[in-house]
C-alpha positions in Angstrom: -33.2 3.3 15.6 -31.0 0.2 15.8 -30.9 0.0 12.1 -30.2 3.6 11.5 -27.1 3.5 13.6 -26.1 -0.3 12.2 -26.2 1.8 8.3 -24.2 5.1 9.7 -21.6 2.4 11.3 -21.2 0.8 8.4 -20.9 3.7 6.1 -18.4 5.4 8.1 -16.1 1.9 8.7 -16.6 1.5 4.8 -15.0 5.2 3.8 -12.1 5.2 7.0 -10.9 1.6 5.2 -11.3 2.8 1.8 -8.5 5.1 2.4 -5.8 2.8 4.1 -3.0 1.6 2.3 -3.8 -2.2 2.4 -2.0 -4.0 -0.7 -2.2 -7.3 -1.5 0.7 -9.6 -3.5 -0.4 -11.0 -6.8 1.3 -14.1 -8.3 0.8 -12.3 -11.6 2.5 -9.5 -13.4 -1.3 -9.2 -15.2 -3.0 -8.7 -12.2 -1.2 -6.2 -10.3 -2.2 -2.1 -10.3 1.3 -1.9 -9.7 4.5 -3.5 -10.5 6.8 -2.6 -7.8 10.9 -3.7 -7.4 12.8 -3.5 -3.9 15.9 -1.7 -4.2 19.5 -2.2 -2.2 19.3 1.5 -0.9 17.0 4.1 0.4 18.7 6.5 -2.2 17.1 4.5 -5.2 14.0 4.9 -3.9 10.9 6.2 -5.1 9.0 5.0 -2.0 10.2 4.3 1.5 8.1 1.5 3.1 7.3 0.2 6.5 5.5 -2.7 7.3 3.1 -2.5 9.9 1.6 -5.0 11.7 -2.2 -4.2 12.0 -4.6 -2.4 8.9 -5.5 -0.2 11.7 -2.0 1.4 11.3 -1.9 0.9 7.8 -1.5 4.8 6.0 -2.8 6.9 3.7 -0.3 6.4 0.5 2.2 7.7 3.2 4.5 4.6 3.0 2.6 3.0 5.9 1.9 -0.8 4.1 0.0 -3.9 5.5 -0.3 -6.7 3.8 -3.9 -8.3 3.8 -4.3 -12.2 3.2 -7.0 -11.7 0.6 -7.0 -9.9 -2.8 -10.8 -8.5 -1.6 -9.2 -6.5 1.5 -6.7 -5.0 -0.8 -6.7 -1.0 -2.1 -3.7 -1.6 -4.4 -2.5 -5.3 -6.2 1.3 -5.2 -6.4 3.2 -7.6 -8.1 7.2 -7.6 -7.3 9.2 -7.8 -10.8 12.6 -9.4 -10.7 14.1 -6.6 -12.3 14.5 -3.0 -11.9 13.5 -2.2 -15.4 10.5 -3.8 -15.4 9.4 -1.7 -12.3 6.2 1.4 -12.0 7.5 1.9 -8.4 11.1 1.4 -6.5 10.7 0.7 -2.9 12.9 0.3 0.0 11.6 -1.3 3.1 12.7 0.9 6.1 12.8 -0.4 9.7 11.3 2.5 11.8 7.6 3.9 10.7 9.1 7.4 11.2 11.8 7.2 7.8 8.4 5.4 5.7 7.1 7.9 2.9 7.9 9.8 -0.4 11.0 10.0 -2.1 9.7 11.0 -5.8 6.3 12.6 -5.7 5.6 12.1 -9.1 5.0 8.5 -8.4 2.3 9.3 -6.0 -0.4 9.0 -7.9 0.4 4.9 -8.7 -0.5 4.0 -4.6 -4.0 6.4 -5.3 
């Protein structure tokens, strides 16, 4: 009985932190899923981002971000490009979890 429960533990723990928007930052353009930029001003935005301070609050590709100390822990590798240009996704860090989310849905799919 003890195993059973151990297997449905892990299985549901498994699918709840698939979900969560964990990224991890890669020293390497060639690495990264997604090469993101950090713009001056919510209004050149694509993404609004808040940084939360546990993975249990991280979201689900709502803006919600926590940063994990290993690549493993990580749904999404972003690596942050010096230039706008260069850039799949504009963020803007915002200070209160209620402003984080989508600006530009058609971007949406990159945090997936």
């Amino acid at each position: 009985m003890n195993k059973k429960l151990l297997i449905v533990l892990l299985l549901v723990g498994g699918f709840t932190t698939v979900f969560a928007q964990k990224v991890y930052t890669v020293s390497s353009e060639s690495y990264a899923d997604v090469k993101v930029f950090v713009v001056s001003s919510e209004s050149y935005a694509d993404l609004l981002v808040y940084k939360v301070s546990s993975e249990s609050y991280a979201g689900d590709n709502n803006g919600k971000w926590f940063f994990v100390s290993s690549e493993s822990y990580a749904k999404k590798k972003i690596y942050f490009v010096s230039s706008e240009s260069y850039a799949d996704l504009k963020i803007f860090f915002v200070n209160s979890e209620s402003y984080a989310g989508w600006k530009n849905d058609s971007k949406k799919h990159l945090m997936y």
